[in-house]
C-alpha positions in Angstrom: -17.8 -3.5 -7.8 -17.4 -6.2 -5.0 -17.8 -5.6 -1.4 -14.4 -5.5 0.1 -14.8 -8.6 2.0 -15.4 -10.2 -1.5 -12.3 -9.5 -2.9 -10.8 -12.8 -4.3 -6.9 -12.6 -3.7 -4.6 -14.9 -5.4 -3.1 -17.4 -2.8 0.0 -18.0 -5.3 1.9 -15.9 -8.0 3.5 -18.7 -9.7 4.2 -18.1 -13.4 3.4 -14.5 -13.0 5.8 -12.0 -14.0 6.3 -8.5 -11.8 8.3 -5.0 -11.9 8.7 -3.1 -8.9 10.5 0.1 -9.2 13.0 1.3 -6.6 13.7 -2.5 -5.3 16.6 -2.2 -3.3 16.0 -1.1 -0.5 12.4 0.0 1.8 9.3 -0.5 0.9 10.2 -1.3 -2.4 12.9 -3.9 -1.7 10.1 -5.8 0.9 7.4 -5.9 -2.3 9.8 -7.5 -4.5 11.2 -10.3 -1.4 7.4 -10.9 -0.7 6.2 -11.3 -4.5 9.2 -13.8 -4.5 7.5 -15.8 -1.6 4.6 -15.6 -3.5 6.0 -17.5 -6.2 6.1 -14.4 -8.9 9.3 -13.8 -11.0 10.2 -10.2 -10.1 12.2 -7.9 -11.9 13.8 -5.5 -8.9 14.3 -2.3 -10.7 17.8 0.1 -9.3 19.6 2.8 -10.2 22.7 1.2 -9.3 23.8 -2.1 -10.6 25.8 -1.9 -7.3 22.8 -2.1 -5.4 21.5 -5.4 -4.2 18.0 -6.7 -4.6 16.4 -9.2 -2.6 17.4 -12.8 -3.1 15.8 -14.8 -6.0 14.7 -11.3 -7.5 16.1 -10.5 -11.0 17.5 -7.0 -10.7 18.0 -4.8 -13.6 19.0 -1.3 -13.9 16.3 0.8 -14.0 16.6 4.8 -13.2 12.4 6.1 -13.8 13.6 9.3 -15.2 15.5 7.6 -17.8 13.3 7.0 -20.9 15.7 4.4 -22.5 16.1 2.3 -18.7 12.3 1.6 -18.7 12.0 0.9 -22.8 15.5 -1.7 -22.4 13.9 -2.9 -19.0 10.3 -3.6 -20.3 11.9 -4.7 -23.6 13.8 -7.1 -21.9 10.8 -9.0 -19.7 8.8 -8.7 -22.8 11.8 -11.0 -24.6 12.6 -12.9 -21.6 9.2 -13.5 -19.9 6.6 -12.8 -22.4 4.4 -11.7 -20.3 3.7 -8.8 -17.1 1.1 -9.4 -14.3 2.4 -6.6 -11.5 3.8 -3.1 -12.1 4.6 -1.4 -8.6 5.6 1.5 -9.1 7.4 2.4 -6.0 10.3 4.2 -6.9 10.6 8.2 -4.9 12.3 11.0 -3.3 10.8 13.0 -0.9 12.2 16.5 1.2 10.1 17.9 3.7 9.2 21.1 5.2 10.2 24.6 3.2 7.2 25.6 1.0 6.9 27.0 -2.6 8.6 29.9 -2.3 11.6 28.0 -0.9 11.8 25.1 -2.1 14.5 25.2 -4.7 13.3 24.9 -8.1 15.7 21.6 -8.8 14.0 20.0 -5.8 10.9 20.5 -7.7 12.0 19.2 -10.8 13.8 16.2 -9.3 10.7 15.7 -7.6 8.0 15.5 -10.5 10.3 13.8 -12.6 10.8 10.9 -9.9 7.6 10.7 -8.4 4.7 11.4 -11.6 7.0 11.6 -14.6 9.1 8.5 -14.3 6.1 6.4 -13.1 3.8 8.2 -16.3 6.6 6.9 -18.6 7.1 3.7 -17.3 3.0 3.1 -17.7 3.6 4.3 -21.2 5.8 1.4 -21.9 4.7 -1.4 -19.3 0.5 -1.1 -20.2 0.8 -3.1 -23.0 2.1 -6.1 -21.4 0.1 -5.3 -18.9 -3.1 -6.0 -20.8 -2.3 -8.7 -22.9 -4.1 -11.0 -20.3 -7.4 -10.2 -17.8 -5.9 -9.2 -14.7 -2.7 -7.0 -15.0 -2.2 -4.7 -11.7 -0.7 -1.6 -11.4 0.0 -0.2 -7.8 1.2 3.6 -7.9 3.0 3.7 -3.6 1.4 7.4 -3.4 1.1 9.0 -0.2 -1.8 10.9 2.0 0.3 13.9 1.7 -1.4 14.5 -1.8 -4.8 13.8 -1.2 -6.9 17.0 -2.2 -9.2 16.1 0.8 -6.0 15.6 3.6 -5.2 19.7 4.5 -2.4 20.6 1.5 -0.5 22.1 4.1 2.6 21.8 5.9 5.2 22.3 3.2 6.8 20.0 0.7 4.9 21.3 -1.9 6.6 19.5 -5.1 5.9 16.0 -2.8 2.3 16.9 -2.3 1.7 17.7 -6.0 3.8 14.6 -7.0 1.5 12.3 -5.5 -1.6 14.3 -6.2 -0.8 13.5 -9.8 0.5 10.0 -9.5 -3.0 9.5 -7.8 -4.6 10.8 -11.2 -2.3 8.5 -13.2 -4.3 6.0 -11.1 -8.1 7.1 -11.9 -6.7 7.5 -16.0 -5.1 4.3 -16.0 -8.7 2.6 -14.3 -11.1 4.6 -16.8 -8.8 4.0 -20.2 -8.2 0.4 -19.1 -10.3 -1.5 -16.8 -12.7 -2.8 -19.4 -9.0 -4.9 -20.7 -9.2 -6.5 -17.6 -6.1 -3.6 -15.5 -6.9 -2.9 -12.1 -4.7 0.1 -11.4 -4.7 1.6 -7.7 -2.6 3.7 -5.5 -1.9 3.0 -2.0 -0.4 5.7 1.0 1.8 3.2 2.9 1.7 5.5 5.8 4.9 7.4 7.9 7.2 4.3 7.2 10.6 4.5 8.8 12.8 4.2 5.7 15.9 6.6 4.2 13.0 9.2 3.2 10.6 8.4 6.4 13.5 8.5 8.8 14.1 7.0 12.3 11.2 8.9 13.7 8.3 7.1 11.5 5.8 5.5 13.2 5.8 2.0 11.2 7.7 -0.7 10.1 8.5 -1.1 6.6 7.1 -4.6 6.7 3.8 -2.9 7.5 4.4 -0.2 5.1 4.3 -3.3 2.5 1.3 -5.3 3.5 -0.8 -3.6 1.4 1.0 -2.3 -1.5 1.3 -6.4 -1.8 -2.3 -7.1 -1.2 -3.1 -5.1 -3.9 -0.4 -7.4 -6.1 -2.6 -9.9 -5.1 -6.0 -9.1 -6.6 -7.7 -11.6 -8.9 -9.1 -10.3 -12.4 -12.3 -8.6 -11.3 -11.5 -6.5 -8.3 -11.8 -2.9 -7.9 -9.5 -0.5 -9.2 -9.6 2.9 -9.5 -9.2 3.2 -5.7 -7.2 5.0 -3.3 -5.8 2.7 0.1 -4.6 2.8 3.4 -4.1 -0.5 5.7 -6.8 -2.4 2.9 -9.4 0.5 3.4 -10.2 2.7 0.7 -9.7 6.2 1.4 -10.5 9.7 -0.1 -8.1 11.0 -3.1 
């Protein structure tokens, strides 16, 4: 595996192709505008069609707990595009505080079935694409709340164990895969100030971004398998 300050990032995404669930709005509607600065075509997924994407972005309706959204959406780059570089999958809920014995059990199940389920099944779906050529990325926006190594506590139990296990969809992904040429990695964006973060977070969304998109960026040999914060691996 390369030294960190080795890691060769592509300066342009032209003529790649990327999905980023949850695209309109947050973190996940700042990936999709920079991957279109970059020069990638990006599908914006939403569970609206009323919802906007950002400009030059194709949006398409995509709800990650609907099995037949993510078979018509990858379906429909497959016919259109040919071809998928990026997958972000970015798309969550989160409520805070109450733990297992009161969090309601349809918070729970919301939860899992946003946040490990919907990204799971759009894996499912989106891999093959994904390793038709060297180089496909997947980026799973997980969270330090589920690291196994971070405390567990504090509440939001169905949050925690969301991203615990979107994390594990991470290290599958890298030890089925990588020798195809995916680099699949999660990344904890930090306390971003978003509709889930709220007012009171302590960063920007453009910084909650940076390196969700960094990882975008990485050319067909760089490590995978890897969990980030601010472009430093840290512990699952």
């Amino acid at each position: 595996m390369p030294d960190i300050d080795e890691v060769e990032l592509l300066e342009s995404l032209d003529g790649q192709v990327a999905l980023v669930t949850g695209a309109n709005r947050g973190i996940g509607a700042e990936i999709a505008r920079r991957l279109v600065d970059l020069g990638a075509t990006v599908y914006a997924g939403s569970r609206s069609r009323e919802n906007e994407t950002p400009e030059g972005s194709e949006r398409v309706l995509l709800d990650v707990t609907q099995e037949g959204d993510v078979e018509a959406v990858v379906d429909g780059i497959h016919e259109e595009a040919g071809r998928l570089d990026v997958l972000v999958n970015n798309a969550g809920v989160g409520e805070f505080g109450e733990d297992i014995v009161a969090e309601p059990t349809s918070r729970i199940d919301r939860t899992l079935a946003v946040n490990l389920r919907g990204p799971t099944i759009v894996c499912k779906h989106a891999v093959p694409l994904l390793i038709q050529r060297e180089g496909g990325r997947v980026v799973n926006v997980s969270s330090g709340m589920g690291a196994l190594g971070e405390g567990m506590s504090g509440g939001s139990p169905a949050y925690r164990i969301s991203k615990t296990g979107l994390n594990g969809l991470t290290a599958y992904l890298h030890g089925e895969y990588r020798d195809r040429g995916l680099m699949a990695n999660s990344v904890c964006p930090g306390w971003v100030r978003t509709g889930m973060g709220g007012e009171g977070a302590n960063r920007s969304v453009e910084a909650g971004a940076e390196t969700p998109v960094w990882l975008s960026r990485f050319a067909p040999g760089s490590p995978g398998g890897e969990f980030w914060r601010e472009k430093e691996r840290i512990d699952w």
